[in-house]
N, C-alpha and C positions, 0 to 999 in steps of 0.2 A: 504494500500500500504506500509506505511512504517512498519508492522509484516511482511511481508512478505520479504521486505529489508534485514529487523531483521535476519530470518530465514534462507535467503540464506546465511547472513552472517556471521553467528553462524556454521552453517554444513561446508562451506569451512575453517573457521579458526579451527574446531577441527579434521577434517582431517588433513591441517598442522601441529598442535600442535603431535596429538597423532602419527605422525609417525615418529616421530624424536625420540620417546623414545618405541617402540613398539623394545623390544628386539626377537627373532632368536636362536632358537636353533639347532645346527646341532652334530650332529657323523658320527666321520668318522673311518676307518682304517688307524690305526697311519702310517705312512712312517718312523718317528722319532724311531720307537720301536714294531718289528715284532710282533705280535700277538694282540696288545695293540687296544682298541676301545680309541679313545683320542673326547674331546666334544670341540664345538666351542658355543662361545657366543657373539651375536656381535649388535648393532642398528646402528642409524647413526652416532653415538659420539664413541665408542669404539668396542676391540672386544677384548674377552679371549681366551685364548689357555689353555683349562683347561685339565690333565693330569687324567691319572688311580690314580697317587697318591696321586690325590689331588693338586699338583703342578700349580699354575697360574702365565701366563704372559699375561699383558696390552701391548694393542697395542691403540694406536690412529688413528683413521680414516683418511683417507689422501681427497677421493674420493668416491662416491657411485652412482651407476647409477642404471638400474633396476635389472639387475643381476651377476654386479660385485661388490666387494669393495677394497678397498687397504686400509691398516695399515702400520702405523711402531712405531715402538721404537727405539730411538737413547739413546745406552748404552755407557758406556766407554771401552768396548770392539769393538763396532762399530755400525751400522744399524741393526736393524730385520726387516724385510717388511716380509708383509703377503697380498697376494691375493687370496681372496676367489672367487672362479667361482661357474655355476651352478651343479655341483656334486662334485669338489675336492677343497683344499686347498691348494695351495705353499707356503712356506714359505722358507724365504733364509736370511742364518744367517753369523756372520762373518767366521764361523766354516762348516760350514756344509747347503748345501740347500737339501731340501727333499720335499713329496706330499704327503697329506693323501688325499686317495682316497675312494669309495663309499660314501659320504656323503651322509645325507639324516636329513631332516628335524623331528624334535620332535612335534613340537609345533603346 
């Protein structure tokens, strides 16, 4: 009785464990830069906004349910929030808000 205890309780705490850090890759069609595929990287702690050129910005997780997430960064220019849904991204910046669209999973 008590391996078995054992066992249930080993399979429920590594499903919690490993899904806090099980990263997500997605590409979309930039909004930010017409023609541009732009990648998104994201778990439950963070997410990237990773550019054609190499270019990354950190965002912090606000919120994650089963298939949305919120981020932000608070700069000295002001807020970036980022919400990812199930095929696009929004992002809204102190300059400019945009949507990359068709997103689609890598991973």
């Amino acid at each position: 009785m008590k391996i078995y205890i054992f066992f249930i309780l080993a399979l429920i705490s590594s499903n919690v464990f490993s899904s806090d850090y099980m990263t997500k890759i997605i590409k979309c069609d930039s909004g930010a830069i017409n023609g541009q595929v732009k990648t998104w990287s994201y778990n439950d702690k963070e997410v990237f906004e990773i550019y054609a050129n190499g270019y990354k910005r950190k965002y912090k997780v606000e919120s994650v349910n089963k298939y949305d997430i919120f981020a932000y960064e608070n700069t000295k220019r002001g807020s970036y929030n980022v919400y990812i849904g199930r095929s696009k991204v929004s992002v809204t910046t102190p300059l400019v808000s945009y949507t990359d669209i068709n997103c689609k999973e890598t991973n």
